[in-house]
mmCIF file of the N, C-alpha and C atoms, coordinates in Angstrom:
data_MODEL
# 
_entry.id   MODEL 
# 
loop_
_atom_site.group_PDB 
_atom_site.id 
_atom_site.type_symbol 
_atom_site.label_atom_id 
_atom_site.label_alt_id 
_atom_site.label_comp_id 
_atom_site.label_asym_id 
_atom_site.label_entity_id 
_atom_site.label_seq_id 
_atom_site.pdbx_PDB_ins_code 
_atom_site.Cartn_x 
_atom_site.Cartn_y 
_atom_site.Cartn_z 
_atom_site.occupancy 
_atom_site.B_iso_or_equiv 
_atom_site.pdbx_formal_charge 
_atom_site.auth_seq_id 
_atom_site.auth_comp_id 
_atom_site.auth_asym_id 
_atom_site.auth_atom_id 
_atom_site.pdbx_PDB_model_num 
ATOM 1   N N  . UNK A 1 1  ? 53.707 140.584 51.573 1.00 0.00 ? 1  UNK A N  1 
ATOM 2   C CA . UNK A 1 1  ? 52.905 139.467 52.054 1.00 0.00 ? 1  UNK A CA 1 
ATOM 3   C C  . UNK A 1 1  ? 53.506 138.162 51.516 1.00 0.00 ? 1  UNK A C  1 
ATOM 4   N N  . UNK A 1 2  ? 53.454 137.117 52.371 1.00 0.00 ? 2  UNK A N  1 
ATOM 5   C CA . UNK A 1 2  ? 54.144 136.240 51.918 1.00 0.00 ? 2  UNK A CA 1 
ATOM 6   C C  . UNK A 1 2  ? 53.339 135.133 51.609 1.00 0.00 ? 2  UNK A C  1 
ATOM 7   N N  . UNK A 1 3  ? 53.540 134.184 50.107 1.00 0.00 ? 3  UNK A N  1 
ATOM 8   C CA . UNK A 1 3  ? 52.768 132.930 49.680 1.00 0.00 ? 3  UNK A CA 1 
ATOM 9   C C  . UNK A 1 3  ? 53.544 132.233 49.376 1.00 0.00 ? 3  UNK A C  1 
ATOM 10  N N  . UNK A 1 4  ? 53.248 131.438 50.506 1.00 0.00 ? 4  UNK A N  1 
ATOM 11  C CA . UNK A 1 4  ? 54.005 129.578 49.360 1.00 0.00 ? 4  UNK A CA 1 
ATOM 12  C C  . UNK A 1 4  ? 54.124 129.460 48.146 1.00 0.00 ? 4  UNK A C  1 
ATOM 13  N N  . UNK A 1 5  ? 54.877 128.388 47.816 1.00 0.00 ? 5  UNK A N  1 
ATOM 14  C CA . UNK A 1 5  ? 55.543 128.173 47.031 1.00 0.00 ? 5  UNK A CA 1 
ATOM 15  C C  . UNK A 1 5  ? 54.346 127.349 45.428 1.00 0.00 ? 5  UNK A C  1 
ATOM 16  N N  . UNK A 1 6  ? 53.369 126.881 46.574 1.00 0.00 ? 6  UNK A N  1 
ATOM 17  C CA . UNK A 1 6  ? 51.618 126.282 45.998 1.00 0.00 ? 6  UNK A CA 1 
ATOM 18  C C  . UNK A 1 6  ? 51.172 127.165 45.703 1.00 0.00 ? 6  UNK A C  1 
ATOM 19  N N  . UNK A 1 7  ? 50.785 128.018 46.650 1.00 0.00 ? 7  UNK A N  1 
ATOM 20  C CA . UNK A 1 7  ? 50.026 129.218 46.227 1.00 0.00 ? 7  UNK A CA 1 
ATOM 21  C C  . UNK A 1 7  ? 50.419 129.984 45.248 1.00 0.00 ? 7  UNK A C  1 
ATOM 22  N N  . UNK A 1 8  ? 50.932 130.062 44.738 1.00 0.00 ? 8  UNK A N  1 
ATOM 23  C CA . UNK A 1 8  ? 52.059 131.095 43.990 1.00 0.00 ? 8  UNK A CA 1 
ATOM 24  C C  . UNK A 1 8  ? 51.561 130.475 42.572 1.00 0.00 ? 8  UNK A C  1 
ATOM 25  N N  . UNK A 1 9  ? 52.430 128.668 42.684 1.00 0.00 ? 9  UNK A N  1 
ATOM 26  C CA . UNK A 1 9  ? 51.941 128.005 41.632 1.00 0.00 ? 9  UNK A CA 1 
ATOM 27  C C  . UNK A 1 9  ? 50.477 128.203 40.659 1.00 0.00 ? 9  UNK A C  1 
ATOM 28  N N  . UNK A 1 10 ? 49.332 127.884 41.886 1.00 0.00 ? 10 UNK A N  1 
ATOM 29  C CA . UNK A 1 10 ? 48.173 127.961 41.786 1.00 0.00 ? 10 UNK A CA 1 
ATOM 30  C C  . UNK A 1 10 ? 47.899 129.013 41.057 1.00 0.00 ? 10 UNK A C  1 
ATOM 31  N N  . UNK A 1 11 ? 48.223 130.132 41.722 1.00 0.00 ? 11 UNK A N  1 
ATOM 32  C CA . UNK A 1 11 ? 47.863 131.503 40.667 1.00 0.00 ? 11 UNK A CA 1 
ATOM 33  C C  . UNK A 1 11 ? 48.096 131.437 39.406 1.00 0.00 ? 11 UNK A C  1 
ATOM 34  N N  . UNK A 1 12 ? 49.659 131.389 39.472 1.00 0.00 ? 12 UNK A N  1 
ATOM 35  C CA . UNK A 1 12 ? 50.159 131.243 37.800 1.00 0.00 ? 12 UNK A CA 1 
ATOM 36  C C  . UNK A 1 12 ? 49.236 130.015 37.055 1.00 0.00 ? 12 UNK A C  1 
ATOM 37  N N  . UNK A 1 13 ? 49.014 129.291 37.613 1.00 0.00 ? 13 UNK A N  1 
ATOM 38  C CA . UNK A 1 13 ? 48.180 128.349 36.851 1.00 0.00 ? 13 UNK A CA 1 
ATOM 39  C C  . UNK A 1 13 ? 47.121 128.967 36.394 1.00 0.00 ? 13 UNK A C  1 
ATOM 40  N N  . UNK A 1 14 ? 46.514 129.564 37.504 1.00 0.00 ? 14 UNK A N  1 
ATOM 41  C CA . UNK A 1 14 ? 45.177 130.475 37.285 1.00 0.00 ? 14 UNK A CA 1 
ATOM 42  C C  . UNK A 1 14 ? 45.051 131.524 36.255 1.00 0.00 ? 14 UNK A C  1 
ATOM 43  N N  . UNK A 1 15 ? 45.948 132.362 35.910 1.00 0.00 ? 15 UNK A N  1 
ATOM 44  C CA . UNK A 1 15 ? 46.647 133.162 34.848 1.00 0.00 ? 15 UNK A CA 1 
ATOM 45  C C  . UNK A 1 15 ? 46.520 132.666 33.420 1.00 0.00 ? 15 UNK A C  1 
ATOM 46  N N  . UNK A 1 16 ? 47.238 131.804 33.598 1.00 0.00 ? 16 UNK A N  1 
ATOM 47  C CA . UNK A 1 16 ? 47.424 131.010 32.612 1.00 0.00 ? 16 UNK A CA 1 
ATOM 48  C C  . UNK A 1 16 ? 46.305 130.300 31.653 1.00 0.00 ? 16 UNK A C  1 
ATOM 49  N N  . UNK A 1 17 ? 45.540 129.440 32.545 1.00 0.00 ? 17 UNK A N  1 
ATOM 50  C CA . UNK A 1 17 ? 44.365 128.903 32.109 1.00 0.00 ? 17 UNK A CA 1 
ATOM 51  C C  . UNK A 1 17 ? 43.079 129.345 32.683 1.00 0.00 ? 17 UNK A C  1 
ATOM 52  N N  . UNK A 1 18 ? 42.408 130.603 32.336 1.00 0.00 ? 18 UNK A N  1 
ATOM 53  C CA . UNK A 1 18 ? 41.393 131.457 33.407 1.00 0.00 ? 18 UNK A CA 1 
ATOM 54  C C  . UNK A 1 18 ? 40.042 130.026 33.250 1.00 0.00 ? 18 UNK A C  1 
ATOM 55  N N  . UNK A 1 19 ? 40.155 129.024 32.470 1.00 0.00 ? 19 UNK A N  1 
ATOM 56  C CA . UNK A 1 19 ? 38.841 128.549 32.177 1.00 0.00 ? 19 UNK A CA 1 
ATOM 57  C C  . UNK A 1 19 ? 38.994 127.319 33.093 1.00 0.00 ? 19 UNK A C  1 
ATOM 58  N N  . UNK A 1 20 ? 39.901 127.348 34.029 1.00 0.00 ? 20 UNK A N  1 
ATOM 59  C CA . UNK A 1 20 ? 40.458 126.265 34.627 1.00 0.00 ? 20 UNK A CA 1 
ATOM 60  C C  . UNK A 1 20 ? 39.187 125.688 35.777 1.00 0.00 ? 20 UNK A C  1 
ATOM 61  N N  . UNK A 1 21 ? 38.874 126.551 36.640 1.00 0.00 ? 21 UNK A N  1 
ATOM 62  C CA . UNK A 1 21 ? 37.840 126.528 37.596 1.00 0.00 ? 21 UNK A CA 1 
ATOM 63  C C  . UNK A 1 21 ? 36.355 126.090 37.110 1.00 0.00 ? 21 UNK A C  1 
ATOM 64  N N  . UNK A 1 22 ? 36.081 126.844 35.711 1.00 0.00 ? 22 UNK A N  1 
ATOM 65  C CA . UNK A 1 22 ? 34.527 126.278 35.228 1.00 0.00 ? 22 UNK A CA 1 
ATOM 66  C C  . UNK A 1 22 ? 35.013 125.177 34.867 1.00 0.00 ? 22 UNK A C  1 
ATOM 67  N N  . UNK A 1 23 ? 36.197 124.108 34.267 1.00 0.00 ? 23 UNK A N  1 
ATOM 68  C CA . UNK A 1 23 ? 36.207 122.885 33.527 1.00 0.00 ? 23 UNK A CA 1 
ATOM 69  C C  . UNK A 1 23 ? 36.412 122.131 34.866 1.00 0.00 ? 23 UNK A C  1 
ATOM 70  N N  . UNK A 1 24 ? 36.732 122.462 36.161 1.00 0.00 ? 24 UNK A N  1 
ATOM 71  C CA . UNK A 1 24 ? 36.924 121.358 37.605 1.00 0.00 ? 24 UNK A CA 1 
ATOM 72  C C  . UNK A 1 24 ? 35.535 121.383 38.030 1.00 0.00 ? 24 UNK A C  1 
ATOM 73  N N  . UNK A 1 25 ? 34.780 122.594 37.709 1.00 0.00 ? 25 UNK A N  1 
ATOM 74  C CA . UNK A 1 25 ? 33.008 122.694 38.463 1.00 0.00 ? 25 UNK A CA 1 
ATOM 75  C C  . UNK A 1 25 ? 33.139 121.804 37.145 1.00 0.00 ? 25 UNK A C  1 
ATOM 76  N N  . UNK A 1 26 ? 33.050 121.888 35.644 1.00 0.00 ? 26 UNK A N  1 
ATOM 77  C CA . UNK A 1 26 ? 32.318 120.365 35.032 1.00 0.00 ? 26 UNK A CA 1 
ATOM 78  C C  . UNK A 1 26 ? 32.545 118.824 35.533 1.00 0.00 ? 26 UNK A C  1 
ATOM 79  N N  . UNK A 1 27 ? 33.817 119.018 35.555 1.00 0.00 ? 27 UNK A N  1 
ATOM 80  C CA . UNK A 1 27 ? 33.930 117.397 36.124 1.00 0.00 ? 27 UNK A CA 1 
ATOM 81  C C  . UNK A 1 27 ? 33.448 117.466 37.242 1.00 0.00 ? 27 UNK A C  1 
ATOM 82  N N  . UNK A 1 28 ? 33.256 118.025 38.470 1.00 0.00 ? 28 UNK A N  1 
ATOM 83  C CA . UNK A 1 28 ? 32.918 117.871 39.320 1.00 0.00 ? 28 UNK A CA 1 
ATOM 84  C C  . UNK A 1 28 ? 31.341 117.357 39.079 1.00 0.00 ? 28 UNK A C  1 
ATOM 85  N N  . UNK A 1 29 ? 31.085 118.572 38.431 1.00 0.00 ? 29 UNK A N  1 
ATOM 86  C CA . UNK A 1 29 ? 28.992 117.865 38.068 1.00 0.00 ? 29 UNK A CA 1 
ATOM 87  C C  . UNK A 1 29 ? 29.266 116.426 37.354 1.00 0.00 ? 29 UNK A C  1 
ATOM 88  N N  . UNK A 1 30 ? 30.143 116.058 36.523 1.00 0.00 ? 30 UNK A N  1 
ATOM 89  C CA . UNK A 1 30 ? 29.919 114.721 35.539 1.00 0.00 ? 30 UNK A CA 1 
ATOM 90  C C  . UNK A 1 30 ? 30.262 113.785 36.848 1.00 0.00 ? 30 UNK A C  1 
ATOM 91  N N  . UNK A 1 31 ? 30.530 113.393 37.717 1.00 0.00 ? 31 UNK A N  1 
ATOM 92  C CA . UNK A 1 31 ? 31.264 112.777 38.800 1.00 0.00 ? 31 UNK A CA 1 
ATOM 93  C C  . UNK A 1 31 ? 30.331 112.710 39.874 1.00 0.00 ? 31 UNK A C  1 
ATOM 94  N N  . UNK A 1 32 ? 30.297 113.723 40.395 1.00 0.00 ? 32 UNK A N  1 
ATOM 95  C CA . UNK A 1 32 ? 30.419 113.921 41.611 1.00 0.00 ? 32 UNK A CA 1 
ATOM 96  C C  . UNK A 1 32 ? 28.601 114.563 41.981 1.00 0.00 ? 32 UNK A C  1 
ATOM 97  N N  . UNK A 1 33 ? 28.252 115.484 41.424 1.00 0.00 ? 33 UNK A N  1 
ATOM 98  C CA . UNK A 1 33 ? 27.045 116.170 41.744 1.00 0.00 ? 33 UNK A CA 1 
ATOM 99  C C  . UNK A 1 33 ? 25.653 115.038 40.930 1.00 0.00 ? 33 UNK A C  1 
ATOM 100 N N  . UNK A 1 34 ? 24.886 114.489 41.368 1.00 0.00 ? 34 UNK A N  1 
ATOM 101 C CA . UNK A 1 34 ? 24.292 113.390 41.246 1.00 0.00 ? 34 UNK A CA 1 
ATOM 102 C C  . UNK A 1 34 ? 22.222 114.240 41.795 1.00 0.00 ? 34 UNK A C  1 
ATOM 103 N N  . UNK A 1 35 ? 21.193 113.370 41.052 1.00 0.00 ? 35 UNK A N  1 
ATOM 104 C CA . UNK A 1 35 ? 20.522 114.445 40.872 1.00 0.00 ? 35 UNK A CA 1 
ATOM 105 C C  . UNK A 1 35 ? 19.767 112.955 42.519 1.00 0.00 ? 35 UNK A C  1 
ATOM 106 N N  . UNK A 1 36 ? 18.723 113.932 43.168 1.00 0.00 ? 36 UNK A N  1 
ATOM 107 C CA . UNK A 1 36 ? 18.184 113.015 44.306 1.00 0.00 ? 36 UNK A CA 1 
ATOM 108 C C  . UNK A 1 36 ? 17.918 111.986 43.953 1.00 0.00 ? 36 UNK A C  1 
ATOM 109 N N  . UNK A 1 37 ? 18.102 111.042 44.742 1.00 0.00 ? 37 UNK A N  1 
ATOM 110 C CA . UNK A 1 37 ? 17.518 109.418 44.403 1.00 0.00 ? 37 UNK A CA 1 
ATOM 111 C C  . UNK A 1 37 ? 15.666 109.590 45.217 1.00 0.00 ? 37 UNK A C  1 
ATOM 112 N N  . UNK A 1 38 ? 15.208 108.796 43.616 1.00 0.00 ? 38 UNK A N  1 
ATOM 113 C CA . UNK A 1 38 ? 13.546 108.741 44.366 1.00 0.00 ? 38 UNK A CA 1 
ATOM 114 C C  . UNK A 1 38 ? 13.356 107.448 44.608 1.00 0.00 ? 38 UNK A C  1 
ATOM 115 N N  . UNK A 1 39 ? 12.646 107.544 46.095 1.00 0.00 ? 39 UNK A N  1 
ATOM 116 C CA . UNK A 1 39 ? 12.816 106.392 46.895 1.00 0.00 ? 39 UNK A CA 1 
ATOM 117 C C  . UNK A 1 39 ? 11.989 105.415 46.524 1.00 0.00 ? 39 UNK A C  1 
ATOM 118 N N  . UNK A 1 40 ? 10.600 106.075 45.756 1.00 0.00 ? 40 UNK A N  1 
ATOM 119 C CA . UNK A 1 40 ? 9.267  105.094 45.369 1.00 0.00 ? 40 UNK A CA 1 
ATOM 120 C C  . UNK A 1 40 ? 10.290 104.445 43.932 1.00 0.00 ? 40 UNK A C  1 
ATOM 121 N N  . UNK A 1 41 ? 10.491 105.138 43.280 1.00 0.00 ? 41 UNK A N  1 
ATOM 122 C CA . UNK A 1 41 ? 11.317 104.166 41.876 1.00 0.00 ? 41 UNK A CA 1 
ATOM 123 C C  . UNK A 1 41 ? 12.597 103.159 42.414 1.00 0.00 ? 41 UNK A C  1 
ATOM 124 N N  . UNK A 1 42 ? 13.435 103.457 43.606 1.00 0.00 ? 42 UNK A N  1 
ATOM 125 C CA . UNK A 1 42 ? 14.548 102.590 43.845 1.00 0.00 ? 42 UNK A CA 1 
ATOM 126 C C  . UNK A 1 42 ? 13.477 101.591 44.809 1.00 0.00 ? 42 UNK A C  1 
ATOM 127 N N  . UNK A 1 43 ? 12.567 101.269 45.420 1.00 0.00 ? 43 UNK A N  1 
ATOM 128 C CA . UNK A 1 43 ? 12.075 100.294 46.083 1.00 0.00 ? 43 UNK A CA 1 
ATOM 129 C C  . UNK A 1 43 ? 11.514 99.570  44.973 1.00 0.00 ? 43 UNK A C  1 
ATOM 130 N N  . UNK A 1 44 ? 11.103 100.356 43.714 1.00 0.00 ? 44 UNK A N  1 
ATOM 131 C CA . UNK A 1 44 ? 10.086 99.688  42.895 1.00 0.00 ? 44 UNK A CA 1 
ATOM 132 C C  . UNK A 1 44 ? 11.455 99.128  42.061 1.00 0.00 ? 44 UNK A C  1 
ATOM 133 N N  . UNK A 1 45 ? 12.633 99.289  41.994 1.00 0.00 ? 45 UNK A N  1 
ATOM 134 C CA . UNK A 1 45 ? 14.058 98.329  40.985 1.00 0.00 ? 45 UNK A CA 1 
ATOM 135 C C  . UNK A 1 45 ? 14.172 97.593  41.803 1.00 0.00 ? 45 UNK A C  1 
ATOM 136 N N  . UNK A 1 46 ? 14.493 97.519  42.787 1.00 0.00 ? 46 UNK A N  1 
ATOM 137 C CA . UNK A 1 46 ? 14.587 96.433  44.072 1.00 0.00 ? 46 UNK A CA 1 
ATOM 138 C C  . UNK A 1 46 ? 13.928 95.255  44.290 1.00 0.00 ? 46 UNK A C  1 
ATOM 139 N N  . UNK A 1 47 ? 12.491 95.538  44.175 1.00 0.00 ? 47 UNK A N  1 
ATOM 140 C CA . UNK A 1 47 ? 11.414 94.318  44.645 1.00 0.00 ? 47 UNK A CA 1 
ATOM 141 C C  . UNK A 1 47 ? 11.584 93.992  43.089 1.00 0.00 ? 47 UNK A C  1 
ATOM 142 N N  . UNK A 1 48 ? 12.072 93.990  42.077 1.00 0.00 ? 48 UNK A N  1 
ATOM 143 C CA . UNK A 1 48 ? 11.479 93.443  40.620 1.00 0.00 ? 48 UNK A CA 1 
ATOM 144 C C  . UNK A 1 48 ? 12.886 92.856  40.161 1.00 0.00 ? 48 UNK A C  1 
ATOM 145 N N  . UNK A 1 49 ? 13.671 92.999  41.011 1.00 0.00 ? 49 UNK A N  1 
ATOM 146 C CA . UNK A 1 49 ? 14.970 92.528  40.274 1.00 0.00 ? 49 UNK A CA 1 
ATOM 147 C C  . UNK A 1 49 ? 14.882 90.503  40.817 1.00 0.00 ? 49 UNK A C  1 
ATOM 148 N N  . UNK A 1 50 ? 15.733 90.012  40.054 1.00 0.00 ? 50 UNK A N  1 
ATOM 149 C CA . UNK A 1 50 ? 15.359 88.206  40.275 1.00 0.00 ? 50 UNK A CA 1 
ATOM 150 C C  . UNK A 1 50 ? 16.670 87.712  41.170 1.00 0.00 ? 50 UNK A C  1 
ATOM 151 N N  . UNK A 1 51 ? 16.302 86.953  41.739 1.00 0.00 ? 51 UNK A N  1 
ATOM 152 C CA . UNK A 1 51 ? 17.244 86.732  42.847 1.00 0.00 ? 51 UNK A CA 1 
ATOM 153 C C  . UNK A 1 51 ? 18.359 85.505  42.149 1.00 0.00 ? 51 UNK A C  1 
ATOM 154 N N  . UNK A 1 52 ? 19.666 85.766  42.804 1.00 0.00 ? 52 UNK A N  1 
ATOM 155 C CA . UNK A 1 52 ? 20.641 85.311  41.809 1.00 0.00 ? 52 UNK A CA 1 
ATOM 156 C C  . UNK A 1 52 ? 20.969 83.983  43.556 1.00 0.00 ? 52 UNK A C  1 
ATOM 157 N N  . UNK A 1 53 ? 21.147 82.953  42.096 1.00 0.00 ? 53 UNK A N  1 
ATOM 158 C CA . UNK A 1 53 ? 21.394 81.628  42.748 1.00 0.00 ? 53 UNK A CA 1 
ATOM 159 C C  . UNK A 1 53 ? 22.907 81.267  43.434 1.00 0.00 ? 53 UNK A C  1 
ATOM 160 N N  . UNK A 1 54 ? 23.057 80.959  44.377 1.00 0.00 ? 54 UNK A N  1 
ATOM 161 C CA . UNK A 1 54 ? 24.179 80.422  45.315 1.00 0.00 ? 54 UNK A CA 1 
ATOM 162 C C  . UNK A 1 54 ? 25.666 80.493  44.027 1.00 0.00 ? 54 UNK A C  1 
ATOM 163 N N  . UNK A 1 55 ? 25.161 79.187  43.332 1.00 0.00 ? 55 UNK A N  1 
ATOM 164 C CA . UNK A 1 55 ? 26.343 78.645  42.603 1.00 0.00 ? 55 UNK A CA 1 
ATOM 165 C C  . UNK A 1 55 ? 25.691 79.482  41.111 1.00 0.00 ? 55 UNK A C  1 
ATOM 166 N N  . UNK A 1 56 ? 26.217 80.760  40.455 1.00 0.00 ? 56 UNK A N  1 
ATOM 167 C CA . UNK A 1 56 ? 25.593 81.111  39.413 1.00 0.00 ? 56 UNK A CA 1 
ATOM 168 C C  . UNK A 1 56 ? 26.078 80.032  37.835 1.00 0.00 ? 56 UNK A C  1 
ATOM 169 N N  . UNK A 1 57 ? 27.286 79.731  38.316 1.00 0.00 ? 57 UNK A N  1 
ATOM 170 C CA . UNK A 1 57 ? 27.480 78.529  37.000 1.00 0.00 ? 57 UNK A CA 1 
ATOM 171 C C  . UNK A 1 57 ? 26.760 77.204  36.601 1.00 0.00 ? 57 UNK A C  1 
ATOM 172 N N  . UNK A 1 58 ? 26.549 77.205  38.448 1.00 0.00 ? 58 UNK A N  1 
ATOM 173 C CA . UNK A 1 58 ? 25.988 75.650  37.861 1.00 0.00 ? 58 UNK A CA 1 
ATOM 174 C C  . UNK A 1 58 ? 24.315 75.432  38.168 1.00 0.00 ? 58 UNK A C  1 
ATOM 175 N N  . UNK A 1 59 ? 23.798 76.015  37.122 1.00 0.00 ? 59 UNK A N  1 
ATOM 176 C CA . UNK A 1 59 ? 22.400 76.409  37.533 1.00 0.00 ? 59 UNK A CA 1 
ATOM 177 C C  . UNK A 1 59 ? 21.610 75.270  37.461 1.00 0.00 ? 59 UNK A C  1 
ATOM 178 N N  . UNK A 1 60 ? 22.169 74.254  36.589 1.00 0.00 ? 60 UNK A N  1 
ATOM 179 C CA . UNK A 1 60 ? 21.776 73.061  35.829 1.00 0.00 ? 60 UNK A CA 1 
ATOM 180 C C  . UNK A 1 60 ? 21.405 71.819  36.853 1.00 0.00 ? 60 UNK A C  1 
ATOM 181 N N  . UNK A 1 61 ? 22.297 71.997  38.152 1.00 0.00 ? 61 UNK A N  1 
ATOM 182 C CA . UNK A 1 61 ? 22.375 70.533  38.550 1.00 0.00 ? 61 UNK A CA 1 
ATOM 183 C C  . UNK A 1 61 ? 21.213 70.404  40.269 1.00 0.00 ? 61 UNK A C  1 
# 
């Protein structure tokens, strides 16, 4: 059966470092997997945040 030259790689990698797959699922959760956004708390950051002025430097004049 025949495997590329990646595939091949991949394995040996796989061999090599068996803990490889649970440490890409961690980063993947630290990154990437995100818990639901609740909609009543993000409307309630929204309406309470203060509205930022045109020119923010020159607040003075």
């Amino acid at each position: 059966m025949y495997l590329s030259d990646i595939t091949q790689f991949i394995n040996q990698m796989k061999e090599q470092k068996p803990s490889l797959e649970a440490e890409q699922r961690q980063g993947r959760a630290l990154l990437w997997d995100k818990q639901p956004i609740d909609l009543d708390e993000r409307s309630e950051i929204e309406t309470s945040r203060v509205e930022q002025t045109p020119y923010v430097y020159y607040q003075n004049f």
